[in-house]
N, C-alpha and C positions, 0 to 999 in steps of 0.2 A: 499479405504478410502476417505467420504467424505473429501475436502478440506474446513478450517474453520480456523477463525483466535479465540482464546480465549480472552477471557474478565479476564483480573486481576482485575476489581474495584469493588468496593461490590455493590453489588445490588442496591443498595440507591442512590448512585452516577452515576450509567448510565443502567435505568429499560431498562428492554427487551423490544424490541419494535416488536410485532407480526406480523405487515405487513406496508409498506412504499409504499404510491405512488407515480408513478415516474412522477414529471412535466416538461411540454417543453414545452418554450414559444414559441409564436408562429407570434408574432408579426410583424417580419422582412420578416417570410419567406412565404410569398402569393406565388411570385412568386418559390417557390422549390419544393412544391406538397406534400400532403399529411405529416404528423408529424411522422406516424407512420411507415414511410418507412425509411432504415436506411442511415445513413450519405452519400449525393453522391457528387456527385464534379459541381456543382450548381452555384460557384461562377466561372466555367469558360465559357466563351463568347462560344453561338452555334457559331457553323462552319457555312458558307456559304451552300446551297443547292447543290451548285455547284462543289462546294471545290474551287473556283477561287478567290482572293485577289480582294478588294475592296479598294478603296479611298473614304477618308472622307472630309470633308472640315474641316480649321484650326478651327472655332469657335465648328464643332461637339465633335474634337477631343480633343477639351480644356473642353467641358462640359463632355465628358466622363471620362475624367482623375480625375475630381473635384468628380465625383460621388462617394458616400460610398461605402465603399466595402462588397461584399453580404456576407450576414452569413446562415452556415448552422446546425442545432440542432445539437448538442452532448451531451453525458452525459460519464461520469465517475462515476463510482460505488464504494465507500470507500471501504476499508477493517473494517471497525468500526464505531459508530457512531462518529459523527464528534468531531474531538479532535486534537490539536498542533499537534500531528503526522501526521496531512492534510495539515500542514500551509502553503504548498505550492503553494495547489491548490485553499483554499481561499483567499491566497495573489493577484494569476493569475486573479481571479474572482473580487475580489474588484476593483484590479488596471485596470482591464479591457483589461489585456494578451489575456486572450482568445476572447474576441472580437476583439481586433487588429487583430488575426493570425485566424479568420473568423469565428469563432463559438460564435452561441447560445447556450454558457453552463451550462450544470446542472449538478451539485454537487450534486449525492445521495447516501446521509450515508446507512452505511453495519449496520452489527448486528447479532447476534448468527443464526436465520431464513434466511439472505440473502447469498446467493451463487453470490458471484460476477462472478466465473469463467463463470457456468453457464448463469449467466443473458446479459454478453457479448458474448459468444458462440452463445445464442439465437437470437443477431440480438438487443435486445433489447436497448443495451449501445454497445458504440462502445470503452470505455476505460473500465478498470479496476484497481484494486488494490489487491495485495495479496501476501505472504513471499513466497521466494525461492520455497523452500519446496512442497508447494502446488501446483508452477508451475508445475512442476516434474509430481508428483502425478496426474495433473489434464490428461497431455499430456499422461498417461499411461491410462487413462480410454477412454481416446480419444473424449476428449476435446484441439479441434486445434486453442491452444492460443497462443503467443508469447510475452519475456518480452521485452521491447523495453526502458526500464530505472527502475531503483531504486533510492527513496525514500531516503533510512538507508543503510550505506556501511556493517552496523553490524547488529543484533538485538538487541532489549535493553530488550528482556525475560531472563528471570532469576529465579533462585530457590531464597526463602529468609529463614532464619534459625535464630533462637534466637541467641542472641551471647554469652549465657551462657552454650548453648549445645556441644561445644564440638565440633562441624563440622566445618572443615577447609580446606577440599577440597569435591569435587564429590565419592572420595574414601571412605568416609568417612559416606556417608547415610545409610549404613546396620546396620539394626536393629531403623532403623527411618522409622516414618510415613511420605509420603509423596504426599500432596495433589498434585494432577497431571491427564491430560486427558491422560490415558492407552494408546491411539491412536496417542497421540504427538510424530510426525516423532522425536525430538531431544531423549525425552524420551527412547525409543525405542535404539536409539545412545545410551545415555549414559549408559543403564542398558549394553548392552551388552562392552562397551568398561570398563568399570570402574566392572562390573562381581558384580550389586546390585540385587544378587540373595536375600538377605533378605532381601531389603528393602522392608516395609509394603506401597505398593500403593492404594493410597485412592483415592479416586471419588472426583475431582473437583468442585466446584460449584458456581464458579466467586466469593465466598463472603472468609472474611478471620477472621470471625468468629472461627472458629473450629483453626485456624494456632494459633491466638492469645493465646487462652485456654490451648496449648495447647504446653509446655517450649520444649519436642523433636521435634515436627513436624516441616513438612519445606511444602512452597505452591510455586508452580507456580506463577508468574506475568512480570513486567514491570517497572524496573527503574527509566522510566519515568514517573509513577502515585501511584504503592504501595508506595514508600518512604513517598510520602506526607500522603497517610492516616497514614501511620506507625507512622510516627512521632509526628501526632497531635494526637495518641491515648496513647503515649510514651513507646512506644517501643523498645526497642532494640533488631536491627535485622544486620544481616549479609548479603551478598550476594554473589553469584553464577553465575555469569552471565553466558548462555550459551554458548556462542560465545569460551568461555575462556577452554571449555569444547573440542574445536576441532570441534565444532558440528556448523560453522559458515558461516550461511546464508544470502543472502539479504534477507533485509526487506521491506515491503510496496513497492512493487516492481508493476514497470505500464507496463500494456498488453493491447496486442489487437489480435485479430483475424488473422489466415494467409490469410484470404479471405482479410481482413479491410488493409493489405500489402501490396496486389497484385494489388486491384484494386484502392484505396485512399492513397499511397504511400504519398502526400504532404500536406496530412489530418494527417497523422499521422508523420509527422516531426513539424507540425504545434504544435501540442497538446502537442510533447514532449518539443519544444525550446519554448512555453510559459508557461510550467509548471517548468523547470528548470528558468527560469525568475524568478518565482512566488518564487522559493526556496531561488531564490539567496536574493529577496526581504525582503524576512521572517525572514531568518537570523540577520536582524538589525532594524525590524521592526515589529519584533509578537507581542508587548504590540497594535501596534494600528491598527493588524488585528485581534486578539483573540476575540472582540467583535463579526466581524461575524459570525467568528467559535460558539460562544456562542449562537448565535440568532438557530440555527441547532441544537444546547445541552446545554437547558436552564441550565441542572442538573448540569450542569461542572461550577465552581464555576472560576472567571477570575484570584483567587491566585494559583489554581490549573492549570488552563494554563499556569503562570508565569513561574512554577515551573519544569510544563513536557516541553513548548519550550526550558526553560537553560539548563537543561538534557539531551536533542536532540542531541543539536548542533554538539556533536562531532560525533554521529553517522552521520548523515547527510554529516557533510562535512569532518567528518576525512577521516583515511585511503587513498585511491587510488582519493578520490574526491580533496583532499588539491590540489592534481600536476593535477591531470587528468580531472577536472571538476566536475561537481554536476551532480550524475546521472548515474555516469561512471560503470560497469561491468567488468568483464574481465573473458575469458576462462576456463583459470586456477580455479577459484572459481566455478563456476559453476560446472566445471569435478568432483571435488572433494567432495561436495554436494552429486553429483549426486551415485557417486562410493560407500559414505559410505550410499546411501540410498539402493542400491545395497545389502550392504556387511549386512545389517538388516533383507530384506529381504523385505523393501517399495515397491520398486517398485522390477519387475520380471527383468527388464533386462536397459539398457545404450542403449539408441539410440543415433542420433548423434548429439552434442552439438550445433552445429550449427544453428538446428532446433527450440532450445528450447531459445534464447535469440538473440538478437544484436543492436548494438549501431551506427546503420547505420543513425540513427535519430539524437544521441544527438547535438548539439551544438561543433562545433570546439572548440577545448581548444587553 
């Protein structure tokens, strides 16, 4: 199974965008060699020819200390086109986090065409973005990524249902239409745990047209952006959240390569402790970063960013992040993820959990 993140917003409000290219400035880095080679550790002083310790004199040693400190190009690849649900990483980039902690960063939006696993994998980006789930999925095709922080302690997808239909829990969908990508690992979950041998599965299509029309049906999306179309078309709708469902995944979760581990270990502590900066920043400050975010996704409207950042919040920093920091993971969620993608029939087998995430990067709490 392709790994992919879905679009809940109608078509209108975030077109598909067929191909993205990726820019890296290039400005800083003459001396780092070539742009399209990937992230190396550039900013550390060559060694001696000799390997023997050298003396400086005090005024050299005072102009080397003054000097800026070198940046090296990175990018991070969203899970979507750019939207509050990034505000962490356009926080970092505004505030100038990730140049502090050495990088020339570039922020490139995802999209229904972009495979972020993929385009990190390839060397291309050396960060990513992408839910639990897909981690899983990606390591079992063998793609060797690693999550190294999350975003969202929850997801904020969810089923939505008219609220004059009648549906009041996941048990409750048989004999409803429900719009849904067939291939959504949660899906998959809930038809087999909640036994929606009738329910009528219908073909998704990021728009919520046909949901609207239509008093039984129920659609996939995102707490944080269907509410607002819903409500300004006035509707009344119910929700589902999946998470609620047992089926409870990190979300917008950040990877890198186990090569990007081994060999740039303080590249990627760098990335994670100025993107968790960037989060802590957002949290009380997204009215006056949503402009950039905006400038990346004219189509997203800044009432509409108001509305998915207060929505966030509690994903973000509730659950394990409130005591444990912004970012934070833990074992146990992961195993259990992993188990019921198992017991569906996702993935063929449970490697070892170790493999697939850790938190040797985040920030001391």
């Amino acid at each position: 199974m392709k790994p992919f993140k879905l679009t809940s917003q109608l078509v209108a409000k975030r077109p598909v965008v067929m191909s993205l290219s990726l820019v890296i400035m290039t400005s800083m880095l003459a001396a780092c060699g070539s742009t399209s080679t990937p992230v190396s550790t550039s900013s550390q002083a060559p060694a001696s020819p000799s390997g023997a310790t050298t003396s400086a004199s005090p005024a050299a040693t005072t102009a080397a200390s003054a000097a800026p400190k070198a940046v090296v190009p990175a990018t991070v690849v969203l899970n979507w086109f750019a939207e509050p649900e990034h505000g962490g990483n356009f926080a970092a980039l505004a505030k100038g986090y990730y140049k502090e902690a050495g990088f020339d960063m570039t922020v490139m939006p995802g999209g229904p065409s972009v495979s972020s696993t993929q385009i990190v994998a390839s060397g291309k980006a050396q960060f990513g973005m992408a839910n639990g789930d897909d981690i899983l999925v990606a390591r079992q095709e063998g793609i060797p990524i690693v999550a190294i922080a999350t975003s969202m302690q929850k997801s904020p997808q969810a089923l939505f249902y008219h609220k004059d239909s009648g549906i009041k829990d996941f048990s409750d969908l048989n004999g409803h239409k429900v719009y849904v990508a067939s291939t959504a690992s949660f899906w998959q979950f809930m038809k087999k745990k909640y036994k929606l041998d009738s329910a009528q599965e219908m073909k998704y299509t990021g728009q919520l047209v046909n949901f609207v029309s239509d008093k039984n049906a129920l659609t996939q999306g995102y707490v944080t952006s269907e509410p607002f179309t819903l409500e300004q078309q006035k509707v009344e709708f119910g929700t589902l959240l999946n998470a609620d469902s047992g089926y409870n995944i990190y979300a917008g979760v950040y990877f890198t390569t186990e090569k990007m581990i081994a060999e740039h270990p303080d590249q990627v502590k760098a990335f994670v402790e100025a993107t968790v900066k960037g989060w802590d920043y957002y949290k009380d400050h997204s009215e006056e970063i949503n402009p950039s975010i905006k400038e990346k996704n004219p189509d997203m409207g800044l009432d509409m960013m108001k509305f998915s950042a207060t929505k966030e919040m509690d994903f973000v920093f509730g659950g394990d992040a409130a005591t444990k920091g912004t970012g934070i993971m833990t074992k146990e969620r992961w195993s259990e993820v992993q188990k019921q993608l198992v017991d569906v029939g996702v993935l063929k087998s449970a490697e070892s959990i170790d493999k697939v995430f850790t938190t040797q990067f985040l920030p001391k709490k």
